[in-house]
C-alpha positions as CSV (number, residue, x, y, z in Angstrom):
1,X,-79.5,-16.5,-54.4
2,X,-82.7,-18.4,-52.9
3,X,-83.7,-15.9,-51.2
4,X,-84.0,-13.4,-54.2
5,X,-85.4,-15.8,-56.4
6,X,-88.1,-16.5,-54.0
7,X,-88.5,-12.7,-53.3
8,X,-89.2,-12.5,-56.4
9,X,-92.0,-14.9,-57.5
10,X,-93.6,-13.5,-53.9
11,X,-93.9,-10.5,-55.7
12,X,-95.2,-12.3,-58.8
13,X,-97.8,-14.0,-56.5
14,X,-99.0,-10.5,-55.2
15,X,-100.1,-9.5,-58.7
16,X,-101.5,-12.3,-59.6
17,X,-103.0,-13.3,-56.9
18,X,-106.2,-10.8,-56.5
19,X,-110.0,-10.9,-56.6
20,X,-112.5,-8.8,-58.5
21,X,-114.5,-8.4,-55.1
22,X,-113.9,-10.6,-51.5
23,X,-116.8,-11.0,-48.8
24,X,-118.0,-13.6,-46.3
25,X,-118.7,-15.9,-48.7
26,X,-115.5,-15.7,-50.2
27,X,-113.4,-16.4,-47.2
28,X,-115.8,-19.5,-46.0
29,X,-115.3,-20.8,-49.7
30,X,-111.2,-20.3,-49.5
31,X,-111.0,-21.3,-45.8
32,X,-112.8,-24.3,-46.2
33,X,-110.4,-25.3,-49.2
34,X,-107.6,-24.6,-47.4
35,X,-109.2,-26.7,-44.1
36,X,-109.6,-29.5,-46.9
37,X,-106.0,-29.1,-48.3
38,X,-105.0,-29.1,-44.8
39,X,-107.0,-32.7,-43.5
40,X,-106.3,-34.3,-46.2
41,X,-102.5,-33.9,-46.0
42,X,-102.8,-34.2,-41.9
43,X,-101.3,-30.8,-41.4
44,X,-101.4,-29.6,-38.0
45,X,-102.5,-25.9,-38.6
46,X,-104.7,-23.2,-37.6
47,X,-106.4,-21.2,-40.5
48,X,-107.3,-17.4,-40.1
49,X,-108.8,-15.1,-42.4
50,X,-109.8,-11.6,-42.2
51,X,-110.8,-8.3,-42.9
52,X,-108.8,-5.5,-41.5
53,X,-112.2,-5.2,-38.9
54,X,-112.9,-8.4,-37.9
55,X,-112.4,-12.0,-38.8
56,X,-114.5,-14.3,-41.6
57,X,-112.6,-17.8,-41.1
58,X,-111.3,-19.6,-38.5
59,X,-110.2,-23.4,-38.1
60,X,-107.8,-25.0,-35.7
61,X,-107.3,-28.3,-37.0
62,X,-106.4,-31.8,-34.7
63,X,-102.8,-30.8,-33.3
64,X,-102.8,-27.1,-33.6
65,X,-102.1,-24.7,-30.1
66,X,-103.0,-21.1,-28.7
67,X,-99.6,-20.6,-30.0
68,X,-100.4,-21.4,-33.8
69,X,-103.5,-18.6,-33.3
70,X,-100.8,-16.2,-32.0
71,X,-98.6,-16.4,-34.8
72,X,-101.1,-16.0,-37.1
73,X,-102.5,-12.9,-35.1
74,X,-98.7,-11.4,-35.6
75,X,-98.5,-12.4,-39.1
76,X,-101.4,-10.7,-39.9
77,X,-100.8,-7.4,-38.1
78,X,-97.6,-7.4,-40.2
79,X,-99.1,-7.8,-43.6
80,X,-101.3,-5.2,-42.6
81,X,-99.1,-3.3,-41.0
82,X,-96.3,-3.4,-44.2
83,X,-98.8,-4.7,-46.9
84,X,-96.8,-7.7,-48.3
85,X,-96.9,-11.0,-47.2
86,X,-95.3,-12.0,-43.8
87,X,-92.6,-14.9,-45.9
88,X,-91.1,-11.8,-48.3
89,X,-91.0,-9.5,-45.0
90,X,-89.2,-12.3,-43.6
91,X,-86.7,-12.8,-46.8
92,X,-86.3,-8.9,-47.2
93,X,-85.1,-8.7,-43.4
94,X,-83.6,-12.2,-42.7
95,X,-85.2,-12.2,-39.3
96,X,-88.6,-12.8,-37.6
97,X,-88.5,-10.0,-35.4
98,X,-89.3,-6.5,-36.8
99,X,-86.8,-4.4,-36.8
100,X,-86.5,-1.9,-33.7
101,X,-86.6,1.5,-36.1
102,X,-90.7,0.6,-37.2
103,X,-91.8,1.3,-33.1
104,X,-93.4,-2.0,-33.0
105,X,-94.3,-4.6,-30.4
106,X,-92.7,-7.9,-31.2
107,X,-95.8,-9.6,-28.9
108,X,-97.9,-8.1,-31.8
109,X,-96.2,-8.9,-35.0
110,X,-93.5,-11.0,-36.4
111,X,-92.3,-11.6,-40.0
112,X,-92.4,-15.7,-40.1
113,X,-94.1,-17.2,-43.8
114,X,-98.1,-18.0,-43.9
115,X,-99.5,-14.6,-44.3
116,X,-100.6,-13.4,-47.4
117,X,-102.9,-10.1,-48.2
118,X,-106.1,-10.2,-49.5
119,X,-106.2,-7.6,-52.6
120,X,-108.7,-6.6,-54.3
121,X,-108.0,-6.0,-58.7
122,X,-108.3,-2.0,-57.9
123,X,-104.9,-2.8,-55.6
124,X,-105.9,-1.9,-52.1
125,X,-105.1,-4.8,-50.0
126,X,-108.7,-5.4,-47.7
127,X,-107.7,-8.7,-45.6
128,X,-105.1,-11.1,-45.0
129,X,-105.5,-15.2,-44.9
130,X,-102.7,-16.8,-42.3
131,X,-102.0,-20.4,-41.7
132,X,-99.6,-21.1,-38.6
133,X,-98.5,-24.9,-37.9
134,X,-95.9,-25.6,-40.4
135,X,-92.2,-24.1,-41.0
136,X,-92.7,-20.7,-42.5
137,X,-92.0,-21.3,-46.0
138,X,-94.7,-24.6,-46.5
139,X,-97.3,-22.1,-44.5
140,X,-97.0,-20.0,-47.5
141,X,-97.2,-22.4,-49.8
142,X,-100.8,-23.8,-48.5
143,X,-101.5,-20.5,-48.4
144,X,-100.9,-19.7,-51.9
145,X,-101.9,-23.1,-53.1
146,X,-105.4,-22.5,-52.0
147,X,-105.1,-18.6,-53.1
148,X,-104.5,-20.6,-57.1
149,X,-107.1,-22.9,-56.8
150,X,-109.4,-20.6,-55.4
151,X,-108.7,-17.9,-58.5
152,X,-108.3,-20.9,-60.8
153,X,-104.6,-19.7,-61.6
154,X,-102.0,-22.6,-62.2
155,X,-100.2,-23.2,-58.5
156,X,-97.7,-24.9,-60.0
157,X,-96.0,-21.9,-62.1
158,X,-96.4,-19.6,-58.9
159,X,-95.0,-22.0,-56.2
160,X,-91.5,-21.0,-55.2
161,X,-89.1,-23.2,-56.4
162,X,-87.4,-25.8,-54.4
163,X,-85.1,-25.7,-51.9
């Protein structure tokens, strides 16, 4: 049971994976790690972060389309929309498209790995930081490897285990 296993350190990531406050200067700091992460590993991804008004980060690296920004876009509009991270919607459903019964447009969100919410300690989720480029499941890895290093929290005990 991958699928439950991984559904379940997601939702170990969510808790730990919060900030005592998040503002521009946050979101420079963690985009530019994971724009570092992401050269130095010559991954061909776009990086988005943003408040639920208007976006902090953006970085479309050598390689990267219009199409890696729209994913991102929909990934985003579906953590905000459901307030997990777009890889556990995606486990939870087994499918990228959003299921008919939630009225919504599958040109505006999509449950595909590489969003995760931005949460404050207090539990109200602010944000969201999306990388689009990679399969689903490594775009939530970098995302979560640079959420760790950016709270200082060991990546290596809340990466989801091989598959």
């Amino acid at each position: 049971m991958a699928e439950t296993d991984d559904i379940r350190k997601i939702i170990e990531q969510e808790q730990a994976l919060v900030f005592a406050s998040f503002d521009e200067e946050t979101a420079f700091a963690l985009g530019l790690q994971l724009r570092q992460r992401a050269q130095k590993n010559r991954l061909v991804v776009n990086i988005d972060i943003r408040l639920w008004d208007r976006p902090l980060f953006y970085a479309a690296l050598p390689g990267s389309t219009a199409a890696n920004a729209e994913w991102a876009r929909r990934k985003i509009n579906s953590v905000r929309h459901f307030q997990k991270p777009s890889y556990r919607l995606f486990l939870e459903t087994g499918d990228q498209v959003v299921p008919e019964r939630h009225g919504l447009a599958n040109a505006d969100f999509v449950f595909a790995g590489g969003a995760f919410p931005i949460r404050l300690d207090t539990g109200l989720a602010i944000g969201a930081v999306a990388v689009s480029g990679l399969p689903q499941r490594e775009d939530h890895n970098l995302v979560v490897a640079a959420l760790c290093e950016h709270l200082g929290l060991e990546a290596q005990h809340l990466a989801l285990g091989g598959h």
